[in-house]
C-alpha positions, 0 to 999 in steps of 0.5 A: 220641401228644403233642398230638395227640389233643387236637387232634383232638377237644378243642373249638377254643376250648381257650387256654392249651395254644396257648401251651404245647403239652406234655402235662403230668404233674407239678406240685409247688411252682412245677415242672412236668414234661411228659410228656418229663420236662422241667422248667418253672418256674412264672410263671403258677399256674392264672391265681391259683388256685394260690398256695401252688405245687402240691401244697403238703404241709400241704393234700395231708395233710389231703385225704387223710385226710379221703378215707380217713376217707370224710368227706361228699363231696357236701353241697350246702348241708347243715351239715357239720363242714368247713363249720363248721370253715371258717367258724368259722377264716375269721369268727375269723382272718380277719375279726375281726382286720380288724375285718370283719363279713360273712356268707358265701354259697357259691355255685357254685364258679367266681369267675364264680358269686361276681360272679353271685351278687353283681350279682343280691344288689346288683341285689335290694337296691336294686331298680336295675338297672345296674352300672357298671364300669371299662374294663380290666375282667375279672369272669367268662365268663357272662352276667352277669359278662360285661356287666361285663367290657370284653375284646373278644374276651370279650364277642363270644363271648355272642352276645347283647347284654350288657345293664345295664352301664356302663362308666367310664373307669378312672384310667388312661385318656386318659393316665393322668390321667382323673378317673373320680370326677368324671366319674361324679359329673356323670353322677350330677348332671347330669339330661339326661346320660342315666344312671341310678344304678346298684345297684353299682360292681363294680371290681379293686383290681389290675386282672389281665387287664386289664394289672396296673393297680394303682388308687391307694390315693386313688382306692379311698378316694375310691371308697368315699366316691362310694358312701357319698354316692350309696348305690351298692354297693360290689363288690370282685372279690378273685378273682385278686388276694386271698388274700395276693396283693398283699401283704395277704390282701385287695387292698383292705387297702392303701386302709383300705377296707371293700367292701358285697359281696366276691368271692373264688375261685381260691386261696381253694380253697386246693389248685387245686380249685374254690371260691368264696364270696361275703362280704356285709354282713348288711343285704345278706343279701337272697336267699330260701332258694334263690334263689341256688344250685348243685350243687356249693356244698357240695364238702366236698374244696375246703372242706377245702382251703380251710381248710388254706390259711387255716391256712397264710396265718396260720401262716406270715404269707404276706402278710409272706412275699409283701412280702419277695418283693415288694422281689426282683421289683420290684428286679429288674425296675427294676435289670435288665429295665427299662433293655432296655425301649424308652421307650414301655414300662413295668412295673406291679406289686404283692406278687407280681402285675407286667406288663411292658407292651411295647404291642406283642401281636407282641413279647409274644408272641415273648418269651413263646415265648421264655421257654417255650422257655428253661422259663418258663411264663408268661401275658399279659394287657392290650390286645393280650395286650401285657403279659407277666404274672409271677404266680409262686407265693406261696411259691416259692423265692426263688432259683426266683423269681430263676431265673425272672426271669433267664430273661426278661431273657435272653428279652427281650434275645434279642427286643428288639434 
């Protein structure tokens, strides 16, 4: 039947498939077969849930062991024996090496949860009740993490007003020189500028959806500095960006930073199943027993998972891996794709996450579809869906990786003449 069955009765608001219109069947590394048995590389990975590949074997074995042995399922928030185990590897291979001193809350298991859980904890601690965000951001889809969120089309789809939120210009408005730390400083000072301290900044270090914007290891120092002077709560959202992406397991690593509250979802679920957690320092461990809660906080699978994932980022130093294949994207990309650009364009990037901004949604689009049809499946993001988004898995093969990045040259010399 093709897509048409979806078609017919699946909701409209369905996106992702509008841009790849197949059905699916297979998935392994950074391959995906339709149901007509063609092959697609993989440039996209579960928007950065997925970046070990698909179906990675070490953490496939130990799903399917602990199914056959009918291990606990369903918990909740009771102890269980994966629940100890990951702790236990995450506190000691994880934290303690970087010096980190964090409990952990499991809230419900989307990266939206995590950042609602971390704005009501913020929000608790200090009894104040703004946030402030940067432009250019992205959190989440409810409520909330929406407040937070800057997407336009996003924001109109609550259908309330999205309330308590202040919105900052990032460092990169106004021309790319916007001081966003003296800015929020005379908010700050300034007693007729009409706002109030806020309970936290919630920032991206990379901003993904927002055009992968890379903030400048300066301004997250001076960041930390601002909220330590003001005693503002530092929120770091390592959803799409952390777990190695960017080269360190956490973003923020690169500025010698230690974040108040940390966000973590998507590829901390180690296999594409849903997980999030919440790291926070102990003075901020403020909810009562079960003021914050969810069904599926306890899904044993995705904890198991977890776990085999963090055993694979130690055992294989993926974040080493991911800087080796750093230097292949970001030479290619200024060596082959960049001079097919016109002068207005630009390429941003960091460990294995880069756009291509072409500041036109009507071009991205057209090479987007380009590249699907030459087999690439890849994303946009920014204003306008203007910037091409290359998130390939953190552990493709570096002559996948290079294949991939052939097609969109060839896809951008088709649509830029």
């Amino acid at each position: 039947m093709g897509t048409e069955i979806f078609e017919k009765y699946e909701s409209n608001v369905r996106s992702y498939c509008r841009k790849w219109p197949v059905e699916m069947v297979y998935a392994k590394g950074s391959i995906v077969k339709d149901i007509n048995e063609n092959e697609y590389i993989d440039f996209f990975n579960g928007a950065g849930a997925l970046n070990y590949g698909h179906n990675p074997d070490y953490i496939k074995e130990k799903l399917i062991k602990y199914l056959q042995d009918d291990g606990i399922i369903h918990s909740l928030d009771m102890y269980t024996l994966p629940k100890e185990k990951f702790i236990t590897y995450f506190e000691e291979n994880i934290l303690k090496p970087r010096n980190l001193n964090y409990k952990i809350l499991f809230p419900a298991p989307t990266g939206t949860n995590s950042v609602e859980a971390a704005l009501k904890c913020a929000r608790k601690y200090t009894g104040r009740p703004y946030i402030w965000a940067l432009t250019g951001a992205f959190h989440g889809m409810t409520l909330g993490s929406l407040a937070v969120t800057t997407e336009a089309a996003a924001r109109k789809g609550a259908g309330v007003p999205l309330t308590y939120t202040v919105h900052i210009p990032a460092p990169y408005s106004m021309g790319g020189n916007f001081d966003t730390i003296g800015y929020m400083e005379e908010l700050l000072e300034d007693d007729h500028s009409g706002y109030e301290k806020p309970a936290a900044i919630i920032i991206e270090t990379v901003q993904q959806e927002g055009g992968i914007y890379v903030l400048s290891e300066e301004f997250l120092k001076n960041l930390r500095s601002f909220c330590d002077k003001y005693n503002i709560i530092l929120i770091c959202d390592e959803i799409q960006a952390g777990c190695s992406r960017t080269g360190t397991f956490f973003s923020f690593e690169r500025a010698n930073i230690v974040p108040d509250i940390i966000c973590m979802s998507k590829s901390i679920g180690g296999y594409g199943l849903p997980f999030a957690i919440l790291l926070l320092k102990d003075e901020l461990d403020v909810f009562n027993p079960g003021e914050h809660n969810g069904t599926y906080r306890g899904c044993q699978l995705s904890i198991v998972a977890a776990l085999a994932g963090l055993e694979m980022t130690v055992n294989q130093n993926i974040p080493a891996i991911v800087k080796q294949k750093e230097k292949i994207v970001k030479d290619y990309l200024e060596k082959e794709i960049k001079p097919l650009l016109k002068e207005n364009m630009e390429i941003r990037g960091i460990g294995l996450t880069w756009g291509i901004e072409f500041k036109d949604g009507k071009l991205s689009h057209a090479v987007l579809d380009k590249c699907f049809e030459k087999k690439l499946i890849i994303e946009l993001a920014g204003r306008n869906d203007s910037v091409l988004k290359i998130m390939p898995s953190l552990l493709i093969d570096e002559e996948l990786l290079t294949k991939g990045l052939k097609i969109i040259k060839e896809s951008i010399q088709e649509i830029i003449k």
